[in-house]
N, C-alpha and C positions, 0 to 999 in steps of 0.2 A: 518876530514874524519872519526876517530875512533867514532866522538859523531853523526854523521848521524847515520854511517849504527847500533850503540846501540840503536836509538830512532826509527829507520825503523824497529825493531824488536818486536816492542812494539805495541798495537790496544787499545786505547784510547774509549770505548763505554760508553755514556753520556746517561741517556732517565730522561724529565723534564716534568712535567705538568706544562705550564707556565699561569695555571689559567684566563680563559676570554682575551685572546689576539686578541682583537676584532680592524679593521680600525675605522674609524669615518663613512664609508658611510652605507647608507643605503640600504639593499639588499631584495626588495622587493619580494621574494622569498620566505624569511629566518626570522625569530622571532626574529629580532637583537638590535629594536627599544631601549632595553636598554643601548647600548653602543652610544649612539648618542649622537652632541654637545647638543642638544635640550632635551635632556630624564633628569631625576631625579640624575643620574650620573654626565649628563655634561661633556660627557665621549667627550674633545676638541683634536684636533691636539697636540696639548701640552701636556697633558696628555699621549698618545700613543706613541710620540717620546718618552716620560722618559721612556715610561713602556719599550719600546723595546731596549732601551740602558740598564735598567737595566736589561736584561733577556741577553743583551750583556756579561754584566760583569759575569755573575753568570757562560755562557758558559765558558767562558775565564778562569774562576777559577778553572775549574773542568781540566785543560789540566795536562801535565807531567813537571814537574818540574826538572831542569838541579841540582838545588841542595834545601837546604830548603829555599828558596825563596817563599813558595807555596802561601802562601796568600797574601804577601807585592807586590809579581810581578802581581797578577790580582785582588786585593780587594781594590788599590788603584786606576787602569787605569782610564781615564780619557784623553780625548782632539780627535784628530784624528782620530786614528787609531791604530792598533797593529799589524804594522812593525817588531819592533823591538822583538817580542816576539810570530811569527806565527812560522817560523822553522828559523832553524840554531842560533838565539839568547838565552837568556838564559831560556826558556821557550818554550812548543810547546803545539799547542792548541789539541782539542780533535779530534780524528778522527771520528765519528760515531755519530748522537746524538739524539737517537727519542723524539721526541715533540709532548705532548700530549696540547688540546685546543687553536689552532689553526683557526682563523677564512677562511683564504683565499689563494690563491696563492698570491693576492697584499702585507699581511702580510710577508709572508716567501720573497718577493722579497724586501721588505722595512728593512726586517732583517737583509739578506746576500749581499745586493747590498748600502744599503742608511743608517745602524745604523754603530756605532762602529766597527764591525764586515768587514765592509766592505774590506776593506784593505786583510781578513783572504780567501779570495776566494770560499767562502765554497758554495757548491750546495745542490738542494734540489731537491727530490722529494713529494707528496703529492695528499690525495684523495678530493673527493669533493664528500661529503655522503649525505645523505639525513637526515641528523639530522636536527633537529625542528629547532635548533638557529644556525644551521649554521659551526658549530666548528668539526676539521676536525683533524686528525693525520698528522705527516708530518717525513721525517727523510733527517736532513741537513746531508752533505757527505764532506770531503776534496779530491778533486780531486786528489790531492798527494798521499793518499793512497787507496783509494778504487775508482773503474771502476766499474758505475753500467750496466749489462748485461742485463736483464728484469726485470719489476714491473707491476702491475697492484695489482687492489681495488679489495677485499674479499667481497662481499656484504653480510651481516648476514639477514636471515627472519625472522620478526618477530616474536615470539610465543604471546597464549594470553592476549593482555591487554597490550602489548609490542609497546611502540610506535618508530620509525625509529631510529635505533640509525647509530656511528661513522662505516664507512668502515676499515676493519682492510687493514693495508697497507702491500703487499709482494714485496720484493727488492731483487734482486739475483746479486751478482758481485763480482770480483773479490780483492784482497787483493794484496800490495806490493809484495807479496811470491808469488804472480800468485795461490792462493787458492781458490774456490771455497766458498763466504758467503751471506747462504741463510738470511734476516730478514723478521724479522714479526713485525711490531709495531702497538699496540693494546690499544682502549678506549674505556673501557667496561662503559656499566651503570648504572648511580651512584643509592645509595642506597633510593634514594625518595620514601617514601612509606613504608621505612622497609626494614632490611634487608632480611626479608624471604617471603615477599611480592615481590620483586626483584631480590629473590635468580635465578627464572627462565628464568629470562632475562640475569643474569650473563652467567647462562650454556650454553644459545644460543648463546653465543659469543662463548666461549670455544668448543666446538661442530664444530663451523665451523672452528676455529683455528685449531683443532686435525686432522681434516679430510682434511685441506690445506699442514698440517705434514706429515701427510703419504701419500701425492701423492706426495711431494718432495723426502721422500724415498723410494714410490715404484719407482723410476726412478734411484736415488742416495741413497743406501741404508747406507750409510758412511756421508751423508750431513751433511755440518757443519751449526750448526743453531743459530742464536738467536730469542728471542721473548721478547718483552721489551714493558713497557707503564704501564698506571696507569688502571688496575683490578677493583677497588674499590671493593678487598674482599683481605684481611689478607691472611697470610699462610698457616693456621689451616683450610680455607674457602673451601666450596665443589670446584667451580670453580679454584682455584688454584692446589685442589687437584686433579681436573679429568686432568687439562695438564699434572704435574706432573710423573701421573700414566701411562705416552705414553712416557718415554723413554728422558725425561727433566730434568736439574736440578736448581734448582731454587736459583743458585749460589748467590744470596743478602739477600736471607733469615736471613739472622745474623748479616748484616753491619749494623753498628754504623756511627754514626760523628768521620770525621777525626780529631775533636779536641776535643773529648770527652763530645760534649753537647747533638747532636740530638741522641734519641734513637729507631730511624726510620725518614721517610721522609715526613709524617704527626703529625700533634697533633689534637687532639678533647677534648677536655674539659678539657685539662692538662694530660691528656695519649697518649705518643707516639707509633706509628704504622706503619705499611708501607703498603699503599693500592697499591704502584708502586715497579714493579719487572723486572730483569732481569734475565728470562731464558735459558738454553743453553742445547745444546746435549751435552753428557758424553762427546763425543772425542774434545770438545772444552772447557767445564767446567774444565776440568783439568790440560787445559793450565792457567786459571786463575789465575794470578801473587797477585790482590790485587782487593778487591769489598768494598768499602763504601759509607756512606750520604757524601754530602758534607755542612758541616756547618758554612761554612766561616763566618765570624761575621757579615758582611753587610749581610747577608741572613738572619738574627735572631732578633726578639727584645723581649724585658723582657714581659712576660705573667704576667698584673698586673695583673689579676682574680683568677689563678692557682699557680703561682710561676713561678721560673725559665723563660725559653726564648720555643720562639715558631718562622715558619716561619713567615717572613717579610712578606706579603703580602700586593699588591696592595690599596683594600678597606677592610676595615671593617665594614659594614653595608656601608652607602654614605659619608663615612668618603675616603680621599682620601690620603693616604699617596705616596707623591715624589720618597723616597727611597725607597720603598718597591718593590717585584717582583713577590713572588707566596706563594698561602698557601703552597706547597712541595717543597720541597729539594730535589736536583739532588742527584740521583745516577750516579755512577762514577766506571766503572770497567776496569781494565788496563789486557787486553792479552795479553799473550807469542804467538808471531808468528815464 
């Protein structure tokens, strides 16, 4: 009874870029033709189940841990299901978890319904944008503790030269505590072309994110917010800075690996960085118990080129690695409710 109602106290918020989590079929709509059993990939059935079991595990690893069991209870799973380690065992998984590159609704129900994860109950919601290849935001939910109230897709307009990009996704529901929590999860576009060639395309995202902000507080001027997803702009970046500057706080700014490897949730040529953030309003950023990468070892392998370890990712060029899951590494922030 005493280890419920301490872990009910607790808001488990996960956001992954799980890197080209594309089905096998072909969506004649959508620019997808690379991830087909037929394309250069060879991107098979086989293939998509590992990828999806491993983006399993990686969720699993990011939950709250009953004691230091953190990595032995989910960097080993394997068989089933996780029974034994959803709630009341010695382990409980994540509450909240925004997902950025996403292909579909069939993925996210082949996630939560048919991988590993199955057993964990978790739901989702998710946009369907008008990006060129098709990849979309999503944010899986444990019905245990969060009740979503309304959502609906942010549409961003292009500006010039700007081609359709991801819909930002807004989520409003409730919390264990009967609280009020707004999200927003976001995937900006990427830096193709340069970063200051692209810097205008970042803003219009942020732009329209700001202006979705202040109409949740002209209504609830107290709104408890997050905003989470991968930016593809640093810190230091105009677009981070202009959210920032509305009243946010960019609470992961400074996380590290919980084992002292990743020094951000990206690498690029052997300098780590974090292109993926979670933001919050003050009145919730300061509930903030604990914000890091998570670098569980199966997420990492030795960067022969640069030194050291970098994420595990899927492909390397059409090289196809089994165990691998994403070029980023989850962030992982545990709230005081």
């Amino acid at each position: 009874m005493f280890l419920s109602l301490l872990l009910s106290s607790y808001l488990t918020f996960v956001e992954l870029n799980c890197e080209n989590m594309f089905d096998c079929r072909h969506d004649s709509l959508k620019n997808d033709v690379e991830y087909l059993p037929d394309s250069g990939r060879h991107w098979t059935p086989w293939k998509y189940w590992r990828k999806l079991n491993n983006i399993s595990r990686a969720i699993v690893s990011c939950g709250i841990p009953v004691d230091d069991r953190y990595i032995s209870s989910a960097g080993n799973v394997s068989g089933g299901g996780f029974d034994d380690i959803a709630y009341g065992g010695d382990y409980r998984l994540p509450d909240l978890i925004a997902r950025c590159e996403v292909e579909n609704d069939s993925v996210m129900s082949d996630l939560t319904q048919r991988s590993l994860l199955r057993t964990a109950r978790y739901r989702y919601i998710m946009t369907d944008s008008p990006d060129m290849r098709g990849i979309d935001v999503a944010l899986m939910y444990s019905p245990f503790s969060f009740s979503p109230i309304r959502h609906y897709p942010l549409r961003v307009d292009p500006v010039a030269g700007m081609r359709p990009t991801r819909d930002i996704l807004y989520v409003s529901g409730r919390t264990v505590t009967d609280d009020t929590l707004h999200v927003f999860v976001v995937h900006a576009p990427s830096r193709y072309g340069g970063e200051k060639h692209s810097r205008p395309f970042r803003m219009a995202v942020a732009g329209r994110l700001c202006a979705a902000v202040d109409s949740v507080r002209a209504v609830s001027p107290d709104a408890v917010i997050i905003i989470a997803g991968d930016f593809n702009d640093y810190s230091g970046d105009a677009a981070i800075g202009f959210i920032t500057s509305r009243g946010v706080v960019d609470v992961t700014r400074s996380s590290r690996g919980r084992n002292g490897v990743a020094k951000g949730t990206y690498r690029y040529k052997g300098r780590w960085g974090s292109l993926d953030h979670v933001l919050m309003s003050r009145n919730l950023a300061e509930r903030v118990c604990s914000a890091f990468v998570n670098d569980a070892p199966f997420l990492l392998e030795e960067d022969k080129k640069y030194g050291g370890f970098k994420p595990f990712r899927s492909y390397t060029g059409y090289r196809f690695s089994p165990d691998g899951t994403s070029d980023h590494l989850p962030l992982v922030v545990k709230i005081g409710l």
